[in-house]
C-alpha positions as CSV (number, residue, x, y, z in Angstrom):
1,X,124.5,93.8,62.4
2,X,124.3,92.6,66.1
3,X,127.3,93.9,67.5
4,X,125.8,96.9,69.7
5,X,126.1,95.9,73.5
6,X,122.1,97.4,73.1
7,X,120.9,95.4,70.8
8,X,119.5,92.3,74.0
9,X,117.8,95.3,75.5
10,X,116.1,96.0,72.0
11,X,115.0,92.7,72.5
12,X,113.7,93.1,76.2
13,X,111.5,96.3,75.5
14,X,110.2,95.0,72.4
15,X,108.8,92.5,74.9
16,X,108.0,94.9,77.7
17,X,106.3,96.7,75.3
18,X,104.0,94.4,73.0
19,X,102.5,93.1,76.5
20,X,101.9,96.4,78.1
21,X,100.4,97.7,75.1
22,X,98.2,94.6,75.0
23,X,96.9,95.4,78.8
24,X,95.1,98.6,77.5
25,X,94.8,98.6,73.9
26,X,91.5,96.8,73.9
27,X,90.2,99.1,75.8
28,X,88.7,101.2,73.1
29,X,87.5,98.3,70.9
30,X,85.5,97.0,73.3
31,X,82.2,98.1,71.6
32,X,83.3,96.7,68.2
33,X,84.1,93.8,69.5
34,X,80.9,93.2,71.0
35,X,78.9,94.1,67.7
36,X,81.4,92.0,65.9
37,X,80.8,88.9,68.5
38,X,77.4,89.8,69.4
39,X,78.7,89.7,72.7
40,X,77.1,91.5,75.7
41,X,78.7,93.6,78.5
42,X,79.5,91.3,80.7
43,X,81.6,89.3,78.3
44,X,83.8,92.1,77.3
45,X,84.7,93.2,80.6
46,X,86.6,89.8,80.8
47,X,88.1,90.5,77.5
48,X,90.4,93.3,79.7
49,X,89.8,91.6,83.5
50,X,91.3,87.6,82.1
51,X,94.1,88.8,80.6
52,X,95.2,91.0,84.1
53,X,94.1,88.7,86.5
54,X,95.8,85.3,84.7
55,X,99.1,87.6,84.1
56,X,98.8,88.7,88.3
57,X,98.2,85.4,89.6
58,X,101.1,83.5,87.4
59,X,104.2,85.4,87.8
60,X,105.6,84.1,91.2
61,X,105.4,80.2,89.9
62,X,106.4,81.5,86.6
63,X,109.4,83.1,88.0
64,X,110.4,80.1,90.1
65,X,109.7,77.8,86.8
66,X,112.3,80.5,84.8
67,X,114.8,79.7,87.2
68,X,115.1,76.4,86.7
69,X,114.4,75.9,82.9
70,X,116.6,78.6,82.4
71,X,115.3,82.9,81.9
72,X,116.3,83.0,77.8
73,X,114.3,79.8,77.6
74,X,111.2,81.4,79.0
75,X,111.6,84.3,77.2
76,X,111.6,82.5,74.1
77,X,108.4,80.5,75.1
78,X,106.7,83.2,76.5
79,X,106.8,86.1,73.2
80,X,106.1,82.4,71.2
81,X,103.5,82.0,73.2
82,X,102.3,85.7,72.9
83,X,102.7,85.3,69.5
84,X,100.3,82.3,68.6
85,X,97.5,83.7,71.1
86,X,97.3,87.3,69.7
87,X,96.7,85.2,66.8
88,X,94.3,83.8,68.1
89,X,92.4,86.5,69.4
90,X,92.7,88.2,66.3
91,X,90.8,85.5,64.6
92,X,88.4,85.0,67.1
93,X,84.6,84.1,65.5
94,X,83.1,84.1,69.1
95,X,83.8,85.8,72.4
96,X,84.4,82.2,74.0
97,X,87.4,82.0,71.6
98,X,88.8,85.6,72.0
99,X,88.6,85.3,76.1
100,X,90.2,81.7,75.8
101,X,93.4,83.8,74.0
102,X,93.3,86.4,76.5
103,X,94.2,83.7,79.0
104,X,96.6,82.4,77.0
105,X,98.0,85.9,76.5
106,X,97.7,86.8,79.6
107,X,100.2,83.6,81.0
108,X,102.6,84.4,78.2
109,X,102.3,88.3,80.1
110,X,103.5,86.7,82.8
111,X,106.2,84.9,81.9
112,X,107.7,87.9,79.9
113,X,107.7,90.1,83.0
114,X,109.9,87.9,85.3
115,X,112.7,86.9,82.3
116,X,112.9,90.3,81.2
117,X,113.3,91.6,84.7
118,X,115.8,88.7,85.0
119,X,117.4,89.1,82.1
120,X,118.4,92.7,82.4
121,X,120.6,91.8,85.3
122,X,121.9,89.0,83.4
123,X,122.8,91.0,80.1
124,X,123.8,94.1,82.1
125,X,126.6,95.3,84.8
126,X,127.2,98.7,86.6
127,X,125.9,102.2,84.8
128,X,124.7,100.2,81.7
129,X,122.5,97.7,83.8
130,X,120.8,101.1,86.1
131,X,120.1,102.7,82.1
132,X,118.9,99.5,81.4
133,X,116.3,99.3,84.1
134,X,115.1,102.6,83.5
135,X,114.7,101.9,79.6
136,X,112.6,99.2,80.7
137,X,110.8,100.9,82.9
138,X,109.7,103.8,80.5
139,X,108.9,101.1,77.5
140,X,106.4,99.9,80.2
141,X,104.5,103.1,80.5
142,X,104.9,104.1,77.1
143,X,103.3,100.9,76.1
144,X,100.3,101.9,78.7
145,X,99.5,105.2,78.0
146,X,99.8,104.0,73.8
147,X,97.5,101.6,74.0
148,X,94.7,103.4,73.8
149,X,95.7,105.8,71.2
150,X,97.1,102.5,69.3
151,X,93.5,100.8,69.4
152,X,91.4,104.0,68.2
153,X,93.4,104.5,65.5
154,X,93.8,100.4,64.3
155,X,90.0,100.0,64.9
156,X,89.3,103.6,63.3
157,X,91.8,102.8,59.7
158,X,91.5,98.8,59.9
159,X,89.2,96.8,62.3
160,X,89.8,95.9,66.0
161,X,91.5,92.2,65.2
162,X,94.6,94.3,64.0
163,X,95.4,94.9,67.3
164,X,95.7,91.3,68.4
165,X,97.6,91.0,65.1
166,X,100.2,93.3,64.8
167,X,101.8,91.3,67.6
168,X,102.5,88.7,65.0
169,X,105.2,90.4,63.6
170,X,106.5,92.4,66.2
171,X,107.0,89.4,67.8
172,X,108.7,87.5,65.1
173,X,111.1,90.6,65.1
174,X,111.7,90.1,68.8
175,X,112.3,86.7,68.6
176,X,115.2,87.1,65.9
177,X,116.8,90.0,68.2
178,X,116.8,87.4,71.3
179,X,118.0,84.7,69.2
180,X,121.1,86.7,68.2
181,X,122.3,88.5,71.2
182,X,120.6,87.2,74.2
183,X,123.1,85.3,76.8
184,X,123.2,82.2,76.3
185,X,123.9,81.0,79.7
186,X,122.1,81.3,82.7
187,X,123.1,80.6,86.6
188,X,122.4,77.8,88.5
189,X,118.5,77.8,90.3
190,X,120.9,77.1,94.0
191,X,123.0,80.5,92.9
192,X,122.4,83.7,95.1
193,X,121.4,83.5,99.1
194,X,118.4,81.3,97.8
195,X,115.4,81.3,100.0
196,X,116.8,83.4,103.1
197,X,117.8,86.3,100.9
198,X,114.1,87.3,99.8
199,X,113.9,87.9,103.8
200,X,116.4,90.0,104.1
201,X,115.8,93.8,105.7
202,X,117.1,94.7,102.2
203,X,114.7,92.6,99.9
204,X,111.7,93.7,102.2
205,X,112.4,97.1,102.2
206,X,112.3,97.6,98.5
207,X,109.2,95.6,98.0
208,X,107.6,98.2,100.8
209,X,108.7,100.5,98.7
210,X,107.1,98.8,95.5
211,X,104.2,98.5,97.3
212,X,103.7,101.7,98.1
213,X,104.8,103.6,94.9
214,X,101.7,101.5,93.1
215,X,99.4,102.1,96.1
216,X,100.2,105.1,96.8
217,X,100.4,107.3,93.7
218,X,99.3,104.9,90.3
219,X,96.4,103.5,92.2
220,X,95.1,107.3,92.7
221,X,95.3,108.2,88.9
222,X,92.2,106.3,87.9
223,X,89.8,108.4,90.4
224,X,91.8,111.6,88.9
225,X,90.4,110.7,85.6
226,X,87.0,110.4,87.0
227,X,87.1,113.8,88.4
228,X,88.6,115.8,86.0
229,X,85.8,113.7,84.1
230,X,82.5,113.3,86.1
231,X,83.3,116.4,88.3
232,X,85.3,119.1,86.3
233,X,83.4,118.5,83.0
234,X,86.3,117.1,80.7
235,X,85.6,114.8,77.7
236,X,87.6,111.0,78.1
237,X,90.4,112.8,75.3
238,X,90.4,115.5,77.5
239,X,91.1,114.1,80.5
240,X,93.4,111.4,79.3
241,X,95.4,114.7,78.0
242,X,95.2,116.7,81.7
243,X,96.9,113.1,83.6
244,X,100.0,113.8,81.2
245,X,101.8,115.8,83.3
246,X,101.9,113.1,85.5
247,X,103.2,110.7,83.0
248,X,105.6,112.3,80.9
249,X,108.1,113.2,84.1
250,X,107.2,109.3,84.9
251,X,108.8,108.4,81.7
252,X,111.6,110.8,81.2
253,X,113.0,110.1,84.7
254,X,113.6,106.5,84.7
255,X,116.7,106.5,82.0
256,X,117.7,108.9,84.1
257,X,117.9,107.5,87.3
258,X,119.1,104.6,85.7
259,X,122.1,106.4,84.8
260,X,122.6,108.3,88.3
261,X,122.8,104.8,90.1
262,X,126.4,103.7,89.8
263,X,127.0,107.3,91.2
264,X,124.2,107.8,93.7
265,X,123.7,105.4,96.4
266,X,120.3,102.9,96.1
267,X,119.1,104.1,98.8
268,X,119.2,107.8,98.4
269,X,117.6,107.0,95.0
270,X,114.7,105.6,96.4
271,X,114.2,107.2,99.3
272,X,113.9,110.2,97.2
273,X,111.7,109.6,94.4
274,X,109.8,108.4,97.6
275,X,109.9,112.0,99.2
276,X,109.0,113.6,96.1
277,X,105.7,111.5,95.9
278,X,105.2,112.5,99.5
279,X,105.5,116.0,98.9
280,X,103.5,116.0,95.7
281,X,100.4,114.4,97.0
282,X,100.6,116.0,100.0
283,X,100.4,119.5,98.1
284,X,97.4,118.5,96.1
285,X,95.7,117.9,99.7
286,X,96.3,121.3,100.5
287,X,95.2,122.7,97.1
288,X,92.0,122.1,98.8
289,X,88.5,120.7,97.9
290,X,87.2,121.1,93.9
291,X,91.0,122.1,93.0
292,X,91.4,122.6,89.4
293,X,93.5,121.3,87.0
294,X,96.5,124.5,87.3
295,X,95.9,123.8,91.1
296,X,96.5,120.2,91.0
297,X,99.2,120.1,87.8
298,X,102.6,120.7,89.9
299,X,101.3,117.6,92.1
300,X,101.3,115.6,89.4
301,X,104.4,116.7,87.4
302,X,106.5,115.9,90.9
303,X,104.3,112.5,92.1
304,X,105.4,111.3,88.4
305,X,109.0,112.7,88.5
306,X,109.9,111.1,92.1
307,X,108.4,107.1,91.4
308,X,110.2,107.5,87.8
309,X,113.4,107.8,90.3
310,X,112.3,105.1,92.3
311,X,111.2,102.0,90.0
312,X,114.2,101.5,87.9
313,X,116.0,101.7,91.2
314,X,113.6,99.2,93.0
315,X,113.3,96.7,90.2
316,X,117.3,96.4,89.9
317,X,117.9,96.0,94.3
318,X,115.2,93.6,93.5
319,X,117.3,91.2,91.3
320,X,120.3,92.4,92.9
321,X,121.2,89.9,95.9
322,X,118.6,87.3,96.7
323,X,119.5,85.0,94.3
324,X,116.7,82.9,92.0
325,X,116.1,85.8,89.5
326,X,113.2,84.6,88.4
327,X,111.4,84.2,91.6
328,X,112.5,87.4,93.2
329,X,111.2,89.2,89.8
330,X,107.7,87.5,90.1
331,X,107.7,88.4,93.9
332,X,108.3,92.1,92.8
333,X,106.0,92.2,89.8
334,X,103.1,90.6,92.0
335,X,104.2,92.9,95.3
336,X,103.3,96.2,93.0
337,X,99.7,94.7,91.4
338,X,99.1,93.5,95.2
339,X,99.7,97.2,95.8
340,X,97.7,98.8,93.0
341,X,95.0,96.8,93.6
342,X,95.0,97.6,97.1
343,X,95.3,101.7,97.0
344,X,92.0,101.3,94.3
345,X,90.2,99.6,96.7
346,X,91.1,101.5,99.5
347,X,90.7,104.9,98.0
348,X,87.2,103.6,96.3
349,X,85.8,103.1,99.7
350,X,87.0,106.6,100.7
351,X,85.4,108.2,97.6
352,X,81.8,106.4,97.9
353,X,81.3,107.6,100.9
354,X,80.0,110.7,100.5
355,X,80.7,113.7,97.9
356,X,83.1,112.5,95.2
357,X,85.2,116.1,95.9
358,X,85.7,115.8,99.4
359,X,86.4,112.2,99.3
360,X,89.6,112.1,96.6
361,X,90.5,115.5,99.0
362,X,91.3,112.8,101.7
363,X,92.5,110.2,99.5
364,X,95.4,112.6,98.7
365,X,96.2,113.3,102.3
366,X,95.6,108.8,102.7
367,X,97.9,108.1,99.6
368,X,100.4,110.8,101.3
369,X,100.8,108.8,104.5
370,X,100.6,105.2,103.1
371,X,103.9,106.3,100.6
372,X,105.6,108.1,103.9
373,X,105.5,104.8,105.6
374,X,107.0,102.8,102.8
375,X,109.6,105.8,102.5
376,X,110.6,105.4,106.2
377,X,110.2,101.5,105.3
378,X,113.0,101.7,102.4
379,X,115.2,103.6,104.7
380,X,115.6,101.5,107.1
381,X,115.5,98.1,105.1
382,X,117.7,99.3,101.8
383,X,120.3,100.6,104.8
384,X,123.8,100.6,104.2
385,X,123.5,99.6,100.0
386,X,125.9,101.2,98.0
């Protein structure tokens, strides 16, 4: 039943994708959980904030603790883990409870992202390890954008518990794939270049260029939503609808990069998706104040198309080299939030201070040059990889 060299990555997204799901699937329950709970606004905004914040802050000594336990051992533990606090969440009788599994889910998050990171360069070699990456990569977005059409329709047919539940028996499934195919070895923690390898010109070039894809392009999308919402007039649907042109390409063009990178050189790969993102923001600065959706639509389409190219790439030259999988996985993972959190803040201050319009105008042209600089960054540091 096992045989399929596919069947550990069915395994890995599984994984990918219960978590990411998980990051915005509450979203829309949020007001029946708080009539459920009798719990007031300020406790349901932690419902979302504990479980990101506890899975950004643990993934660097969670990828140094994968890497000497072993990465199929964490993996294990960390969709157990999962496991028993979705449980938990789901049966929840106070919002003390429910944010006390949100934690809990939220460490487990973290220790899924660095061993499945790991373990696709483990598991995989060559053209099959690139695909691999950029199957990963798109399970992670389809999990995002899902979530909230997941949660409306589990709170809508069932109640809002199902969707800490369901992850019972996903996980279960997952767990049975990872038993059965997963490698069972893992290298030694002293393998690799070890410490001096995550300074490398190569290491820090592609997590300037993880940086900048988050802060320069993702971190942008959430003040697009507000426009087309607060500005343009759309319903939430409707604008959730007019940001997918800027997802599907994001999704479609990670199996494919995947499969161009035993062929194309890293570097080229990156450098560019990079351009693309460049390009596209840089045209929806010159679409021009109050731009429209047609206006601003072939921006998007490219911004999503060119980091699709890039992050598959990025996430294997990041596991590719310095050694201490785990670590340099959690260094990556927690370079990109670092970055997304950054570009919000940064492109908020931009935006408040004066007409909402004029200000995301700028932010295009600001997102433009911070993603040029981590282009020229990549070039130089990712030099010479073939």
């Amino acid at each position: 039943m096992f045989k399929s060299r596919w069947w550990p990555l069915a395994a890995i997204v599984l994984a990918v994708f219960m978590l990411m799901l998980d990051a915005t699937v509450v979203t829309v329950a949020l007001p029946a959980v708080g009539d459920d709970l009798d719990a007031g606004l300020g406790g349901l905004s932690w419902v979302i904030t504990s479980y990101a914040l506890t899975m950004g802050l643990l993934q660097l000594p969670t990828g140094m603790l994968a890497d000497r336990v072993g990465h199929r051992r964490m993996f294990y533990a960390g969709v157990a883990l999962f496991s028993a606090a979705s449980l938990a969440c789901g049966l929840a009788t106070g919002i003390e409870t429910l944010l006390a599994g949100r934690v809990v889910q939220g460490f487990a998050a973290a220790i899924l992202f660095a061993s499945t990171m790991s373990l696709v360069a483990l598991t995989y070699e060559g053209r099959d390890r690139g695909i691999a990456f950029g199957v990963r990569g798109m399970t992670a977005g389809v999990g995002v954008v899902a979530g909230p059409l997941v949660g409306g329709a589990l709170v809508s047919g069932a109640s809002w518990r199902w969707i800490f539940l369901l992850n019972v028996p996903v996980a279960a499934v997952c767990l049975l794939i990872a038993w059965r195919t997963l490698p069972r070895t893992d290298p030694p923690a002293s393998a690799g270049l070890g410490f001096a390898g995550f300074l490398r010109p190569r290491f820090l070039g592609t997590q300037a260029a993880a940086f900048v894809v988050q802060a320069g392009s993702f971190a942008l999308f959430m003040y697009i939503s507000v426009y087309f919402q607060d500005v343009r007039g759309y319903t939430a649907i409707g604008a959730g609808l007019a940001l997918l042109p800027g997802v599907v390409p994001l999704l479609l063009a990670g199996p494919v990069a995947g499969s161009l990178m035993s062929r194309v050189p890293p570097r080229r790969l990156v450098v560019g998706g990079l351009g693309l993102v460049v390009l596209a923001l840089t045209w929806m600065f010159l679409t021009g104040t109050g731009s429209g959706w047609w206006a601003l639509m072939p921006g998007m389409v490219v911004s999503g198309f060119g980091a699709g190219i890039a992050l598959p790439v990025l996430g294997a030259l990041t596991v590719d080299g310095p050694g201490r999988l785990g670590l340099a996985a959690g260094i990556n993972n927690t370079v990109q939030q670092l970055g997304g959190g950054i570009g919000v803040t940064a492109y908020g201050a931009v935006l408040g201070a004066g007409d909402f319009s004029r200000g995301l105008h700028w932010a295009f042209l600001l997102a433009a040059g911070v993603t040029a600089a981590g282009t020229l960054a990549a070039h130089a540091g990712i030099k010479g990889v073939r």
